[in-house]
PDB file of N, CA, C and O in Angstrom:
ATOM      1  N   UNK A   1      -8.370   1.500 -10.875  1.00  0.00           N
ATOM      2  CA  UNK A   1      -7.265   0.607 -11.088  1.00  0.00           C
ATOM      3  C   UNK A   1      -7.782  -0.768 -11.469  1.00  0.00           C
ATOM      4  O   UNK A   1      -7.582  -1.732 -10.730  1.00  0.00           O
ATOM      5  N   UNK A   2      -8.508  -0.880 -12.723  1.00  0.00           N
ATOM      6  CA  UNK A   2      -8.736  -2.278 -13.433  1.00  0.00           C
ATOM      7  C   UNK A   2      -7.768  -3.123 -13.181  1.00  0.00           C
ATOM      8  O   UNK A   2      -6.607  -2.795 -13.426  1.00  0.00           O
ATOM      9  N   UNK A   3      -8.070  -4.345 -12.652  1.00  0.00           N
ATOM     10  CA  UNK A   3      -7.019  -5.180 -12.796  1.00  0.00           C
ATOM     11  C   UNK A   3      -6.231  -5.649 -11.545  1.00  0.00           C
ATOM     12  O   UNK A   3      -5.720  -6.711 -11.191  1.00  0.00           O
ATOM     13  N   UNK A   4      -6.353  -4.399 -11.025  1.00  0.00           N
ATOM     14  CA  UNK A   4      -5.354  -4.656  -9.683  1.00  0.00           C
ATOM     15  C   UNK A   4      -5.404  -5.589  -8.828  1.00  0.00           C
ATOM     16  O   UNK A   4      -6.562  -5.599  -8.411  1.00  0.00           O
ATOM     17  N   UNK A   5      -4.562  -6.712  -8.118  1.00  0.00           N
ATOM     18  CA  UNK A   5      -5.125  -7.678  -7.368  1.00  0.00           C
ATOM     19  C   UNK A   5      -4.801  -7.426  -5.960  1.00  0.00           C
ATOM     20  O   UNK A   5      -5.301  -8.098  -5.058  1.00  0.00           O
ATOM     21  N   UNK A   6      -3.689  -6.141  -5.691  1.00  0.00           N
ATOM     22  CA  UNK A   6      -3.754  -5.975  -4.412  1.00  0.00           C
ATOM     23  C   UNK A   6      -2.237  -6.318  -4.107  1.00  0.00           C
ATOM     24  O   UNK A   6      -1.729  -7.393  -4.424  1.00  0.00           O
ATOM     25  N   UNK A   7      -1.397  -5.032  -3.295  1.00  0.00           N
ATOM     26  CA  UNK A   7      -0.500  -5.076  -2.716  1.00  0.00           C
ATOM     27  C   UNK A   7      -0.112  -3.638  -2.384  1.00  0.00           C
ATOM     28  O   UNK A   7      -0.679  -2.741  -1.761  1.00  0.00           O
ATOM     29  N   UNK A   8       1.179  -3.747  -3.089  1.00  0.00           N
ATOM     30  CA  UNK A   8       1.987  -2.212  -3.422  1.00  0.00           C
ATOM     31  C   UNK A   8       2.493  -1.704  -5.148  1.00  0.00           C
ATOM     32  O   UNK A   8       3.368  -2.164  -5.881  1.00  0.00           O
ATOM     33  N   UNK A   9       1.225  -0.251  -5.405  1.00  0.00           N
ATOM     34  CA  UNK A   9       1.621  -0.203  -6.470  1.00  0.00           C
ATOM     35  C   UNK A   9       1.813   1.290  -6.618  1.00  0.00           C
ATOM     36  O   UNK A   9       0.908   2.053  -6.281  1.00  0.00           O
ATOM     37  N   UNK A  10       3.435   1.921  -7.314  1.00  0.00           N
ATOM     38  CA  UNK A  10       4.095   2.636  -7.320  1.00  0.00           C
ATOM     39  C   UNK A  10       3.897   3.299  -8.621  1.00  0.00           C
ATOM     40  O   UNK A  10       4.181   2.551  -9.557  1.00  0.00           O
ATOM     41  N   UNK A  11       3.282   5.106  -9.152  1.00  0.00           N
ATOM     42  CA  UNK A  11       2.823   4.995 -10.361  1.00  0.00           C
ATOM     43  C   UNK A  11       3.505   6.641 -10.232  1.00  0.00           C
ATOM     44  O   UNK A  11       3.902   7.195  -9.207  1.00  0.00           O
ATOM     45  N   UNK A  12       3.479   7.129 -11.517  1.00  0.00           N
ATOM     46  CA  UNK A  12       3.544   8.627 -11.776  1.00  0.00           C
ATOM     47  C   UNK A  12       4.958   9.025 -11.105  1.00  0.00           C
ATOM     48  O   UNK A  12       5.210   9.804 -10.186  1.00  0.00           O
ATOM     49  N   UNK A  13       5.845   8.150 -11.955  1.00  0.00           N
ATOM     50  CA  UNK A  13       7.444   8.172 -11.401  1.00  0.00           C
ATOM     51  C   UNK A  13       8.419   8.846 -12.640  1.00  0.00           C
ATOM     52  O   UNK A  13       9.643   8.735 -12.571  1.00  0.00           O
ATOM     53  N   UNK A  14       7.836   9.469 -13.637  1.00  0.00           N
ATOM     54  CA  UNK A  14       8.704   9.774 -14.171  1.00  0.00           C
ATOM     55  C   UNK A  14       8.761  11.517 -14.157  1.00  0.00           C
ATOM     56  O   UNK A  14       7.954  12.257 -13.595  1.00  0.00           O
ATOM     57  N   UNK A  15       9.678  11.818 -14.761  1.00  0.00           N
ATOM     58  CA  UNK A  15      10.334  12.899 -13.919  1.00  0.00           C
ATOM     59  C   UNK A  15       9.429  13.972 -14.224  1.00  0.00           C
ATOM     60  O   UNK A  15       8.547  13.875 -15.078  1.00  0.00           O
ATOM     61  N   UNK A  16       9.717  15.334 -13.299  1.00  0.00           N
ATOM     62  CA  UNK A  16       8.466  16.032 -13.187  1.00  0.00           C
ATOM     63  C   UNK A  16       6.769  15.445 -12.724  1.00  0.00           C
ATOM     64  O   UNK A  16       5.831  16.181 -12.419  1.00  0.00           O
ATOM     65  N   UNK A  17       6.760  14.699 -12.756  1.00  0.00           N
ATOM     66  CA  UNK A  17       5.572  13.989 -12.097  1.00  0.00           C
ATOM     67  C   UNK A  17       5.851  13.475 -10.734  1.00  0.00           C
ATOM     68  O   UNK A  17       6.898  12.994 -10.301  1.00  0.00           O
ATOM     69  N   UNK A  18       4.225  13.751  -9.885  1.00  0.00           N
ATOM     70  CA  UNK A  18       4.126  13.593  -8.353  1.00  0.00           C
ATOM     71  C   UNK A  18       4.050  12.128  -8.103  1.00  0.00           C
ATOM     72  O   UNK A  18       2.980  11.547  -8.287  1.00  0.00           O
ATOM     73  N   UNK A  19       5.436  11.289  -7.569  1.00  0.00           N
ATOM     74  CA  UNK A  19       4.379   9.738  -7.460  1.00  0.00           C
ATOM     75  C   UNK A  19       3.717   9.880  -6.772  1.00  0.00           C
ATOM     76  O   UNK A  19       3.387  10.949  -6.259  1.00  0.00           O
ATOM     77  N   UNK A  20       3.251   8.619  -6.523  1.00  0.00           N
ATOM     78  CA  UNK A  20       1.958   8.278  -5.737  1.00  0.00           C
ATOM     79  C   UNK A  20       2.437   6.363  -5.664  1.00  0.00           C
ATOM     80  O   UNK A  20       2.983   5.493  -6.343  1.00  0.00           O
ATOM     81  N   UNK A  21       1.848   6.549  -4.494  1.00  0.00           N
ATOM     82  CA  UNK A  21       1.884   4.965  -4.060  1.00  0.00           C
ATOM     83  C   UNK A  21       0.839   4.433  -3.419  1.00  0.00           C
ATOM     84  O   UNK A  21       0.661   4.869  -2.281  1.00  0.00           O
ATOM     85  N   UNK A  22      -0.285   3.206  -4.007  1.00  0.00           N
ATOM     86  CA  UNK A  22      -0.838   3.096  -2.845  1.00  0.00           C
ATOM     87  C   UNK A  22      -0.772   1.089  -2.633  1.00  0.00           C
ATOM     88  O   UNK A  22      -0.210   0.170  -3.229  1.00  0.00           O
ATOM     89  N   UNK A  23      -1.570   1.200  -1.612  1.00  0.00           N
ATOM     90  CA  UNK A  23      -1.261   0.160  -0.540  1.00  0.00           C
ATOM     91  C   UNK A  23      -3.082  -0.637  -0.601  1.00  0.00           C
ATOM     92  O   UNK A  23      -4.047  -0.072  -0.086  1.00  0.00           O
ATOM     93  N   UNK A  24      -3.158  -1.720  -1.185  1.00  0.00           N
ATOM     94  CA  UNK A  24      -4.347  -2.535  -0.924  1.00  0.00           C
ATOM     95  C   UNK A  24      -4.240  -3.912  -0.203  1.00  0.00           C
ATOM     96  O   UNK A  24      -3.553  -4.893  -0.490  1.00  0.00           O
ATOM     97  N   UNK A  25      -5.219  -3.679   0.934  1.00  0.00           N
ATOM     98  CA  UNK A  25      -5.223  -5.731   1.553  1.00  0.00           C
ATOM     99  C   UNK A  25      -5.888  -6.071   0.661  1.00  0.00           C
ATOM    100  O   UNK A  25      -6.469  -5.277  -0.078  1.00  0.00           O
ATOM    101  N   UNK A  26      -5.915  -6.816   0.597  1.00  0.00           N
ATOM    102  CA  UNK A  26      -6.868  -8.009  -0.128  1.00  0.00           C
ATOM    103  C   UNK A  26      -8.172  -8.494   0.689  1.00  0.00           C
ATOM    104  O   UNK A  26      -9.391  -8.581   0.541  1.00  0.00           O
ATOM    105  N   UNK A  27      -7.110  -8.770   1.696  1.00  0.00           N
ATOM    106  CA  UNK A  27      -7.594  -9.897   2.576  1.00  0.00           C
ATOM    107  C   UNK A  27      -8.899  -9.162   3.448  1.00  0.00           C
ATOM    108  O   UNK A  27      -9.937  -9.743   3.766  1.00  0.00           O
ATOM    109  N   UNK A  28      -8.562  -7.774   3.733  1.00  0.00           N
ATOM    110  CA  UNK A  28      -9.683  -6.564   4.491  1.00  0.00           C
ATOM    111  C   UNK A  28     -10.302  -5.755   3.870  1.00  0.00           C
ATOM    112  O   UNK A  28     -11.409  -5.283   4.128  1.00  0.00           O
ATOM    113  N   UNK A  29      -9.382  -5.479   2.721  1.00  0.00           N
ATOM    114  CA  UNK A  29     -10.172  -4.382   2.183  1.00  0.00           C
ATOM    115  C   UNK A  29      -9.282  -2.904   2.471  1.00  0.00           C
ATOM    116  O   UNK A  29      -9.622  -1.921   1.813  1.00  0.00           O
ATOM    117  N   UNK A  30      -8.412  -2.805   3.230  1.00  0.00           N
ATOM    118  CA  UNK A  30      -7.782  -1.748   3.344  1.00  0.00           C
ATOM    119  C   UNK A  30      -7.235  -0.758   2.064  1.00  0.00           C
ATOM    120  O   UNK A  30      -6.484  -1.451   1.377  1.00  0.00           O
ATOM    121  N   UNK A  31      -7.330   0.397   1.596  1.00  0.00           N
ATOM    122  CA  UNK A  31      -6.438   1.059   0.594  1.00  0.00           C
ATOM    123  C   UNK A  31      -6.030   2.093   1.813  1.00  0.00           C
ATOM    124  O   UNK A  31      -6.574   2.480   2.847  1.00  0.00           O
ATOM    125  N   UNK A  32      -4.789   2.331   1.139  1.00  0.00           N
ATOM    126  CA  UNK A  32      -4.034   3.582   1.581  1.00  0.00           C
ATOM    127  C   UNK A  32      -3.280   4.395   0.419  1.00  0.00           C
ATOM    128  O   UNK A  32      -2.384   3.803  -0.182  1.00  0.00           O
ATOM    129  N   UNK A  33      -3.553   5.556   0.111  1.00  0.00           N
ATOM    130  CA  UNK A  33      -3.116   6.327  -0.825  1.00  0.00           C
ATOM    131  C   UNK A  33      -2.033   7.126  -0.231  1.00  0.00           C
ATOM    132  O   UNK A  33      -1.965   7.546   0.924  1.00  0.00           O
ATOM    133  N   UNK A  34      -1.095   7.289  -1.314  1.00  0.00           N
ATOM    134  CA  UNK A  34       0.130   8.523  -0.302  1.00  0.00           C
ATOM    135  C   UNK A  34       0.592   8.957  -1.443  1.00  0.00           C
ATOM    136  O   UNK A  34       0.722   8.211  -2.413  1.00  0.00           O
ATOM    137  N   UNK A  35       0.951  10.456  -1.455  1.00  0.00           N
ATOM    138  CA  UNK A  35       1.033  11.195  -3.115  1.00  0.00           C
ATOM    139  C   UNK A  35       2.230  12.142  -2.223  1.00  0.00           C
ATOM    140  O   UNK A  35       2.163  12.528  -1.056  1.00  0.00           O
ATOM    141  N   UNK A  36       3.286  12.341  -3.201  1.00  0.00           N
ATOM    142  CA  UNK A  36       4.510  13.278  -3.190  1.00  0.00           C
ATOM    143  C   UNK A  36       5.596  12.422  -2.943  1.00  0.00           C
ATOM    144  O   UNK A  36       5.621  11.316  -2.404  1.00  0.00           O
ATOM    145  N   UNK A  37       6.743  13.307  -3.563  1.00  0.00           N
ATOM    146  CA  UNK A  37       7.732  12.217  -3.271  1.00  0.00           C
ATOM    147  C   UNK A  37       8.897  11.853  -1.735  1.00  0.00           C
ATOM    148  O   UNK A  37       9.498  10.808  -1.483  1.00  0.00           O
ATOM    149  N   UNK A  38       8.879  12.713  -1.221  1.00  0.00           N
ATOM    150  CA  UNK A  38       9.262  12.570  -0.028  1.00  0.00           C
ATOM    151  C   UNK A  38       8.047  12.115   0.808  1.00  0.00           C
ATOM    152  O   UNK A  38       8.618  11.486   1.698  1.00  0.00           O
ATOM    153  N   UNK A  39       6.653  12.038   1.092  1.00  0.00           N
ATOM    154  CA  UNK A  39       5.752  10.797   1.401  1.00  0.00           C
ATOM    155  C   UNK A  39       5.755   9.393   1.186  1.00  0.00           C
ATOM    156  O   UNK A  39       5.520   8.477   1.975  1.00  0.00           O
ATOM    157  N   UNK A  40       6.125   9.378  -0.272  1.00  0.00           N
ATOM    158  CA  UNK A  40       6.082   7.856  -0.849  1.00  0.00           C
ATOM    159  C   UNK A  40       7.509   7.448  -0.108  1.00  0.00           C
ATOM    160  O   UNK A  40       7.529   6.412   0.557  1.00  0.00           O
ATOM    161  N   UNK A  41       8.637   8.218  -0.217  1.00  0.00           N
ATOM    162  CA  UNK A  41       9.629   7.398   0.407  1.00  0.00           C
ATOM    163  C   UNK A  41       9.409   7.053   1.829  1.00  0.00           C
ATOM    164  O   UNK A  41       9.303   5.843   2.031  1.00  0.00           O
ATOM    165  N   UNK A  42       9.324   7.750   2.761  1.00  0.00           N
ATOM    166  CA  UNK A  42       8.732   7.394   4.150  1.00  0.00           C
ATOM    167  C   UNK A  42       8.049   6.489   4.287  1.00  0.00           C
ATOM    168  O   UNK A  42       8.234   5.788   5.281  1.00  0.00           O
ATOM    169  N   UNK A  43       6.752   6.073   3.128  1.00  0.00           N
ATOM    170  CA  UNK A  43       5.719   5.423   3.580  1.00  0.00           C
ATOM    171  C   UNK A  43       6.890   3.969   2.799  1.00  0.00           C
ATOM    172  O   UNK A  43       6.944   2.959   3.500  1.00  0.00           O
ATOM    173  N   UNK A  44       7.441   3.950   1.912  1.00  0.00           N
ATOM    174  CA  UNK A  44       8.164   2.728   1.433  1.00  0.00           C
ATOM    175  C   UNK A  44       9.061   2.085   2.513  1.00  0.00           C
ATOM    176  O   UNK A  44       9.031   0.890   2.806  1.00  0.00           O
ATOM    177  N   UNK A  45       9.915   3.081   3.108  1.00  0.00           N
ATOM    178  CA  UNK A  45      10.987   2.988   4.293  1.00  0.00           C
ATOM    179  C   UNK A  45      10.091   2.004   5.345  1.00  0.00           C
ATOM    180  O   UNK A  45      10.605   0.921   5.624  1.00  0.00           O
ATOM    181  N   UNK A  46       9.189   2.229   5.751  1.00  0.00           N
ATOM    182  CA  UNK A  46       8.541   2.107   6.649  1.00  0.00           C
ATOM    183  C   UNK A  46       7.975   0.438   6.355  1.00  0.00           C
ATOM    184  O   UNK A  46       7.816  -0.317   7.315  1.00  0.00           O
ATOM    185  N   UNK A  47       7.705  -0.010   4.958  1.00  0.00           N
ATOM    186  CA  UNK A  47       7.212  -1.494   4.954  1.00  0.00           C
ATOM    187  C   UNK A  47       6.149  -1.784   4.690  1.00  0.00           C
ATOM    188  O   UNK A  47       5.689  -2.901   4.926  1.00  0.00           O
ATOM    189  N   UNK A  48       5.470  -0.781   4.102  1.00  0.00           N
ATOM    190  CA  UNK A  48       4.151  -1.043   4.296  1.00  0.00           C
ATOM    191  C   UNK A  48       3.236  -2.407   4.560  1.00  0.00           C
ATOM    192  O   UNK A  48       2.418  -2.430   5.479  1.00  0.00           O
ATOM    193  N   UNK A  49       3.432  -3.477   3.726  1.00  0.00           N
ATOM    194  CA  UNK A  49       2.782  -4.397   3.636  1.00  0.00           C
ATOM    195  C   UNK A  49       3.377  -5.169   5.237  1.00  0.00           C
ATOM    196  O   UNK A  49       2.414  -5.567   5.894  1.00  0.00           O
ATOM    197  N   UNK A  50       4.509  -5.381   5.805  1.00  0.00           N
ATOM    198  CA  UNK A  50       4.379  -5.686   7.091  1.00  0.00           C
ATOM    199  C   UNK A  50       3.697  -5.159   7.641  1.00  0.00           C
ATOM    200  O   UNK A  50       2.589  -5.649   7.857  1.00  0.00           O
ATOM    201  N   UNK A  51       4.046  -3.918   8.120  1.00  0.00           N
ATOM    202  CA  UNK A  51       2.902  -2.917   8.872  1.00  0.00           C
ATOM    203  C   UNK A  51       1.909  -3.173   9.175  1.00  0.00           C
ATOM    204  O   UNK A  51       1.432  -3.224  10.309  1.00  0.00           O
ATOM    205  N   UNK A  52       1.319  -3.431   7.902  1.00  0.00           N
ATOM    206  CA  UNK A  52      -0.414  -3.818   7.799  1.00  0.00           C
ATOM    207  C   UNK A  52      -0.427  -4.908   8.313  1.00  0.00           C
ATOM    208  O   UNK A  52      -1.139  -4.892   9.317  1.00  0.00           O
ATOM    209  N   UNK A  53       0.080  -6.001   8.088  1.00  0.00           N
ATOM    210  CA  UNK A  53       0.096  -7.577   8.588  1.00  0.00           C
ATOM    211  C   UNK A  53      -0.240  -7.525  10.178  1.00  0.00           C
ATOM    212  O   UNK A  53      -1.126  -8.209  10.689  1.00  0.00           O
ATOM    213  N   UNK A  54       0.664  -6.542  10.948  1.00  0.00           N
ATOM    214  CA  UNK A  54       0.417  -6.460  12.287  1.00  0.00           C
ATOM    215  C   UNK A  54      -0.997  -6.267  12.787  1.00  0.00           C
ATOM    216  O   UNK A  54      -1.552  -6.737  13.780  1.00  0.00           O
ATOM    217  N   UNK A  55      -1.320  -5.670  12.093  1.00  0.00           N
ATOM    218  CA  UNK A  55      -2.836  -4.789  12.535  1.00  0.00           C
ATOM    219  C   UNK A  55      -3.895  -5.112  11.955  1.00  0.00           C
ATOM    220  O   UNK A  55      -4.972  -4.693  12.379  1.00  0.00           O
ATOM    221  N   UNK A  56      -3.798  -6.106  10.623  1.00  0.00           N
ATOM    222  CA  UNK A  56      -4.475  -6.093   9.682  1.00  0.00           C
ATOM    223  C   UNK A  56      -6.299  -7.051  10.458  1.00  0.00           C
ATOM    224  O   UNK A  56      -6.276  -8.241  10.773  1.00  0.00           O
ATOM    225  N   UNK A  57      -7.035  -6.555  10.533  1.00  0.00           N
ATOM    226  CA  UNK A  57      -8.302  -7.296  11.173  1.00  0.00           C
ATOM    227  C   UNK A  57      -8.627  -8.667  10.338  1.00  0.00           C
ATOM    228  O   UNK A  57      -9.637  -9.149  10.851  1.00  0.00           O
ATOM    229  N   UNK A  58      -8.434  -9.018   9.876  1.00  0.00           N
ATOM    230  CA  UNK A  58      -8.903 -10.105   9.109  1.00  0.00           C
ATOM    231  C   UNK A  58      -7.704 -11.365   9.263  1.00  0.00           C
ATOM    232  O   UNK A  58      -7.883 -12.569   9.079  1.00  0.00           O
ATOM    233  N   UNK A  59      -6.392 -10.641   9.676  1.00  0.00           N
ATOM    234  CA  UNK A  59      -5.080 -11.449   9.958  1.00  0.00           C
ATOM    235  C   UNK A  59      -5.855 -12.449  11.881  1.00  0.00           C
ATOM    236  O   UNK A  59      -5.898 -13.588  12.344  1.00  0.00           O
ATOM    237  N   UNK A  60      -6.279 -11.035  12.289  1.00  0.00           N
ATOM    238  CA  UNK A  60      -7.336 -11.140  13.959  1.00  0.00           C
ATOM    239  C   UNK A  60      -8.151 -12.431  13.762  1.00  0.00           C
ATOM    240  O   UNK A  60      -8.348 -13.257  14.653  1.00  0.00           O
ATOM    241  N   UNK A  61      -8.622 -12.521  12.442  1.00  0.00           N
ATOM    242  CA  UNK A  61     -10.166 -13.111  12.841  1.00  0.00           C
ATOM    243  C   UNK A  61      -9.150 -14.662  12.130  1.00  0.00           C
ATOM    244  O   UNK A  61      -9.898 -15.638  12.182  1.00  0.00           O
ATOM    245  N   UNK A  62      -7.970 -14.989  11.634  1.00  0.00           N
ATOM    246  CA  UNK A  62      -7.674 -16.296  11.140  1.00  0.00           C
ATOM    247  C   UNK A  62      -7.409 -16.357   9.755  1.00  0.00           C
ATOM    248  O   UNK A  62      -6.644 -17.216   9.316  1.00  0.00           O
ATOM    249  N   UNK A  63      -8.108 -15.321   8.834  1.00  0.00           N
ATOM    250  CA  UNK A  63      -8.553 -15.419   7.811  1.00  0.00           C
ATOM    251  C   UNK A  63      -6.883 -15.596   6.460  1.00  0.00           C
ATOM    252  O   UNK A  63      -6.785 -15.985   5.296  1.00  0.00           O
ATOM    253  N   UNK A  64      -6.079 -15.162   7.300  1.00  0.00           N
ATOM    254  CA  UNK A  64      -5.162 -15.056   6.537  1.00  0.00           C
ATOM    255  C   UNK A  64      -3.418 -15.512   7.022  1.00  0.00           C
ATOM    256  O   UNK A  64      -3.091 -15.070   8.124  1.00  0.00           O
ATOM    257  N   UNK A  65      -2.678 -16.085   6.503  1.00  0.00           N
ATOM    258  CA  UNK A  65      -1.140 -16.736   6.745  1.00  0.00           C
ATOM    259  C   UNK A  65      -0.906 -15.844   7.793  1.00  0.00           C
ATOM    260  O   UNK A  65       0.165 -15.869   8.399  1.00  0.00           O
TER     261      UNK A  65
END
């Protein structure tokens, strides 16, 4: 993923195709990949990028808002 600077990015959405969504910190380094479409909705429902904020180790050490 050239280019990418990091968040939530939603790909392989058009029809007959499996999305896929994934999830990058920036700030840690975290990726999270999630493929199918009843996955991607759960994992969307859910918030991802809060989520991470809670837990995120680098949020621990100061490093980030």
């Amino acid at each position: 993923m050239t280019g990418w600077l990091g968040g939530l990015q939603i790909s392989r959405t058009e029809r007959g195709q499996t999305p896929i969504a994934d999830f990058l910190c920036t700030a840690c380094g975290t990726h999270r990949r999630i493929a199918g479409r009843d996955r991607v909705a759960d994992f969307l429902r859910d918030n991802p990028t809060t989520a991470h904020r809670a837990t995120c180790p680098a949020n621990r050490k100061g490093t980030t808002r």
